[in-house]
N, C-alpha and C positions, 0 to 999 in steps of 0.2 A: 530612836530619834525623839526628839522633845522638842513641841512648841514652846518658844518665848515671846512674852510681847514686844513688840516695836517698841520703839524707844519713846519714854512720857508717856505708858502706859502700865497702868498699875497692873499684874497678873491678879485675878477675881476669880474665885470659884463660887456656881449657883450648887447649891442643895441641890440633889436628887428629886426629893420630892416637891420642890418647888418646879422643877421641870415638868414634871410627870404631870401637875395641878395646870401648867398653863398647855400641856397637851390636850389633856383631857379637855378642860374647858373647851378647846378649841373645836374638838369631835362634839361634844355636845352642843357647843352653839350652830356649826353646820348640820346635823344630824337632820332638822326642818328641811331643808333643804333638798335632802338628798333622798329623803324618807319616799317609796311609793307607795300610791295609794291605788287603790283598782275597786271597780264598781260594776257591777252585772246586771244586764236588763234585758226584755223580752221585749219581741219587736213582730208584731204581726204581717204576715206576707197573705194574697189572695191573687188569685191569675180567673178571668173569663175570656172562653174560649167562645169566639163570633165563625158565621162560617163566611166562608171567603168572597167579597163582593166582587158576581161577574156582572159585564158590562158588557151589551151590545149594538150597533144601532140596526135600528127597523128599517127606516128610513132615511135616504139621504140629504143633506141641506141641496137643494139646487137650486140657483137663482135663471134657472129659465133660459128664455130665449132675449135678446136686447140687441139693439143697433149701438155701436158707440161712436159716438160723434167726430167733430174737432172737437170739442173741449173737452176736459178731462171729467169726470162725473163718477158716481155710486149707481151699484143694486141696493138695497137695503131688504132683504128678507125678515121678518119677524119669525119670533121664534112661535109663534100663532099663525103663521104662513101666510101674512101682511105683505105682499111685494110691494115696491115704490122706490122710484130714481132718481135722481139728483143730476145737474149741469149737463151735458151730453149725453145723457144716457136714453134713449127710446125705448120702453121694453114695446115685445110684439108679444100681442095679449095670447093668439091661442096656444103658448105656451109659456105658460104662468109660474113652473117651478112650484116649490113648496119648503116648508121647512124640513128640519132631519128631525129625527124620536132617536131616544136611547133607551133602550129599555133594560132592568138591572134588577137583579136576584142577588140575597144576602139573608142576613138576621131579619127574624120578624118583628116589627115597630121597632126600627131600629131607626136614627136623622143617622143624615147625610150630608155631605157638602161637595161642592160640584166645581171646579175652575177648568179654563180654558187656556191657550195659551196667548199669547199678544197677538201674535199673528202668522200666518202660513203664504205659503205662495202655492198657487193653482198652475200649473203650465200647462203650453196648448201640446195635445197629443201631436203635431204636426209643428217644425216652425221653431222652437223653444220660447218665445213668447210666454208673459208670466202677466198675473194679478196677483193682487195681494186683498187674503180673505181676512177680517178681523174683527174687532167689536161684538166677540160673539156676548148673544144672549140665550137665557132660557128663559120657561114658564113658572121654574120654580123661586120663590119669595126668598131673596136676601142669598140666594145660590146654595140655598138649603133645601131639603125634601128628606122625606120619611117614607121607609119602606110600609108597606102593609102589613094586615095579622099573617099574611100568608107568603111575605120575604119579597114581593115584589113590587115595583113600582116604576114610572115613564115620565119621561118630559121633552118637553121640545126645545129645539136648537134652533137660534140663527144667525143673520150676522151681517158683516157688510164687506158688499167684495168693490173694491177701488178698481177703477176702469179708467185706464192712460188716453187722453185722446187718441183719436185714428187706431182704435187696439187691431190688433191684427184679426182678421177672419178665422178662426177655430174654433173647435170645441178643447174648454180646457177641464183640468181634473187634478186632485192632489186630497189629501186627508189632514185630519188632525185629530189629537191626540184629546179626549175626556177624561180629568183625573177624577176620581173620587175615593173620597175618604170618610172612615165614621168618624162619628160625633163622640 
């Protein structure tokens, strides 16, 4: 079988090597492009190995004994174990509460950092009845602290427990959680 050209078209034949030269050409102007290149380098790795920071409390935050009124009002515990009330609240003095301690073993001279969560609810053992505990604080500067030469160290907690007018008569109870983490 043989090609002809259409019609008004002159049959042309290209040289061999004229082919071969616009091939060629064509590999070597792509060649850039296509060419890899690889490069190897050294990348230092280090690992310290801390020992495991346990947490526990000594002491618990209580805010005491208190009348609540009609109006709605706060405990306010310091984390220095500062009691003092707001709007309805009464506290009855001979029993005063106190703040909570955490006390916490890890690496030695090691910082730390301390958060709380927003807030918890306390319910009454009897009743279900609830407040809500919040605003914690502590003793420690900027919610940082450093363990000691000897991996341990303590601070104090406290906070503020919201009191609904007319709260119900119980005694209420609930926990919360102390994150800490190194520095």
């Amino acid at each position: 079988m043989s090609i002809q050209p259409a019609a008004g078209f002159a049959a042309r034949s290209t040289p061999s090597w004229r082919a071969g030269f616009v091939g060629l050409g064509l590999s070597v102007l792509c060649a850039p492009a296509l060419a890899q290149f690889t490069a190897n380098g050294n990348v230092n790795s280090s690992a310290s190995v801390v020992r495991i920071l346990s947490v526990a409390s000594t002491s618990e935050l209580s805010f005491g004994t208190f009348a609540a009124g009609g109006t709605a009002g706060t405990v306010v515990m310091s984390a220095t174990g500062n009691r003092s009330a707001t709007g309805g609240v009464t506290l009855v003095s001979t029993a005063g509460g106190s703040q909570g301690t955490v006390t916490l073993s890890g690496t030695p001279a090691t910082s730390y950092t301390v958060s709380f969560p927003g807030s918890v609810t306390l319910t009454a053992t009897s009743g279900g009845a609830t407040m809500n505990l919040g605003s914690f604080t502590s003793t420690l500067t900027g919610a940082q602290g450093s363990l000691n030469s000897a991996g341990s160290g303590s601070f104090g907690v406290g906070g503020t427990l919201s009191v609904s007018a007319n709260q119900p008569i119980a005694t209420y109870a609930g926990s919360f959680t102390v994150t800490l983490s190194y520095n």
